[in-house]
C-alpha positions in Angstrom: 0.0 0.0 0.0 2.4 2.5 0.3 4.3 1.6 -2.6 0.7 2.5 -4.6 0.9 5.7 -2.2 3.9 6.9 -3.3 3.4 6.5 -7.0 -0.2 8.3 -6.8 2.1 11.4 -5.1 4.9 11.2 -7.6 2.1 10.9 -10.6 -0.1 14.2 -8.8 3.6 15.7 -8.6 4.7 15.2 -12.1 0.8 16.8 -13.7 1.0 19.3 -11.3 4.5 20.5 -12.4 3.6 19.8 -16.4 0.8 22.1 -15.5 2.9 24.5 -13.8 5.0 24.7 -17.0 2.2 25.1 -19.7 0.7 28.0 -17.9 4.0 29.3 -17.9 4.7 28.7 -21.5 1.1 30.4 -22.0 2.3 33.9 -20.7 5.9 33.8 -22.6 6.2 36.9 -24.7 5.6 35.6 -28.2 2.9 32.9 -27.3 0.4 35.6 -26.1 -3.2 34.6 -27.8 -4.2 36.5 -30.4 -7.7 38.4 -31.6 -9.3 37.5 -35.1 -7.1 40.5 -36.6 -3.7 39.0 -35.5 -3.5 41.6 -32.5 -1.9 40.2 -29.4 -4.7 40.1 -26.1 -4.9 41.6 -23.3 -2.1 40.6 -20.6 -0.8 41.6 -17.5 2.1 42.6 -16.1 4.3 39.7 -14.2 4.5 40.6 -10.6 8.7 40.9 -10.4 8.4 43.1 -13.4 5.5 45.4 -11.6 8.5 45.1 -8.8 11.7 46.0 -10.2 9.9 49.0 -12.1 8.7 50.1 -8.6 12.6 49.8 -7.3 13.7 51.2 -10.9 11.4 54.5 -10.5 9.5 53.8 -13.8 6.2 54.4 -13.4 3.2 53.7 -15.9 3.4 56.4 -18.4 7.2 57.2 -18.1 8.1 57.7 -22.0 11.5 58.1 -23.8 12.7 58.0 -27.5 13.8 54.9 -28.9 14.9 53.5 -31.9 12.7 50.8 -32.9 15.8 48.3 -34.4 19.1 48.3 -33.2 19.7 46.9 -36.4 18.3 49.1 -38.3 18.8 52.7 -37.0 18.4 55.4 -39.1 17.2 53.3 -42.0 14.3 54.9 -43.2 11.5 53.5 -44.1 12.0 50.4 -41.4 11.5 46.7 -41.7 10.4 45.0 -38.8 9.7 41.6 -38.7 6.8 39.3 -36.5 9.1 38.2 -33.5 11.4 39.4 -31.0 12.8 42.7 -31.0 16.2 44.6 -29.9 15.5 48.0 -29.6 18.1 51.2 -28.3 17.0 53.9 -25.8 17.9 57.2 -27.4 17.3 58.8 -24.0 17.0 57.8 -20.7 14.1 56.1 -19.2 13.6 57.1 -15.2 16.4 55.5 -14.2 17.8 53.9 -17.2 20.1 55.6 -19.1 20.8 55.5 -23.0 21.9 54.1 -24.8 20.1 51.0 -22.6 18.2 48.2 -24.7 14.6 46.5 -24.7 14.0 43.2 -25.5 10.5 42.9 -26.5 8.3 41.3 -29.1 6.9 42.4 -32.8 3.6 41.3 -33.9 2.7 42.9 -37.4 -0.6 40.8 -38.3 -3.0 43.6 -38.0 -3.4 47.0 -39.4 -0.6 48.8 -37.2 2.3 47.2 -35.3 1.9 46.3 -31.8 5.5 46.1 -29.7 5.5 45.3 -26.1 8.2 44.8 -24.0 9.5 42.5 -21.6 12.7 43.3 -20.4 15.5 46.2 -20.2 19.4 45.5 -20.3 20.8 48.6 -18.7 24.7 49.5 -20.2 26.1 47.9 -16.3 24.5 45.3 -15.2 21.7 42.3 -16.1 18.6 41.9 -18.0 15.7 43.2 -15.8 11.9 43.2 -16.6 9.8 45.6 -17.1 6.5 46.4 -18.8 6.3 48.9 -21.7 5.1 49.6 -25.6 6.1 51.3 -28.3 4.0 53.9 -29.3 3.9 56.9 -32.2 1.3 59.5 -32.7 -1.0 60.1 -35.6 -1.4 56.3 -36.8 2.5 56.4 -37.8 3.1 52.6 -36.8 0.4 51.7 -39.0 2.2 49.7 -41.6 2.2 50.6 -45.0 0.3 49.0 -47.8 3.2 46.9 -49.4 4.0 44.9 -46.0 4.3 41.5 -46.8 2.3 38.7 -44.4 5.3 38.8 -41.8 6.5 42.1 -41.8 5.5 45.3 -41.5 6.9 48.4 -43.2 7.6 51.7 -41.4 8.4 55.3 -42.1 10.0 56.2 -39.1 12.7 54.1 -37.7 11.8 55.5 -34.0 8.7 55.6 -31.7 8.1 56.5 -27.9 8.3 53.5 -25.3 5.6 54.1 -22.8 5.6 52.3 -19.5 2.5 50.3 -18.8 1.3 48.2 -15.6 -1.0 45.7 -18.2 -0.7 45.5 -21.9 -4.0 46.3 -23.6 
């Protein structure tokens, strides 16, 4: 009997831990559901990035210039493509200074980009994350017409990042 005991634990272990990992394969930036227009869901913020923002000073609507591709600065118009995303702070951000980077993600299905990010690499010291989209006035990360499925093209080769506690 406790043979039978000990395998029904290690069995409710193992699904509980699988579980454990497919919720947090669900909330990986990337593999964020998606509306009938190819525009990413709602999500929230993860808790240590609602944390280190707090300890970082950023707070929801803190904005800065950045260029969109550290790839591609300059370049104008812009190519981005569906996936992640290296962009350069062209100023500082509360507390972190240019040229810093975001690591984020690019999803170009629908009628404008939508860039959120997930984490900052200040110049000294580790990846941290945060919360925070790109953003550009007057419709300007709409793509243009010629996009291909994929990819969307750009005229401007910079946007603002905004600090957010949720994406929406």
């Amino acid at each position: 009997m406790p043979v039978t005991k000990a395998f029904l634990f290690s069995s409710a272990l193992v699904l509980l831990t699988s579980a454990g990992c497919a919720t947090a394969r669900a909330t990986t930036p990337g593999n964020v559901a998606l509306r009938s227009d190819g525009t990413p869901v709602s999500e929230e913020c993860p808790a240590k990035a609602l944390e280190v923002m707090r300890y970082l000073r950023l707070v929801v609507g803190d904005a800065a210039w950045i260029s969109l591709d550290a790839n591609q600065m300059e370049v104008r118009p812009i190519t981005l493509y569906e996936g992640p995303i290296e962009s350069v702070l062209e100023e500082d951000l509360g507390t972190l200074s240019s040229p810093a980077r975001l690591y984020g993600h690019v999803w170009t299905s629908g009628p404008q980009v939508v860039i959120r990010y997930y984490e900052a690499h200040p110049l000294e010291g580790d990846k941290v994350p945060i919360c925070a989209v790109a953003r550009l006035g007057k419709g300007q990360l709409r793509k243009r017409p010629e996009s291909k499925p994929g990819t969307a093209i750009l005229e401007s080769p910079s946007a603002s990042v905004y600090i957010v506690d949720a994406f929406r």
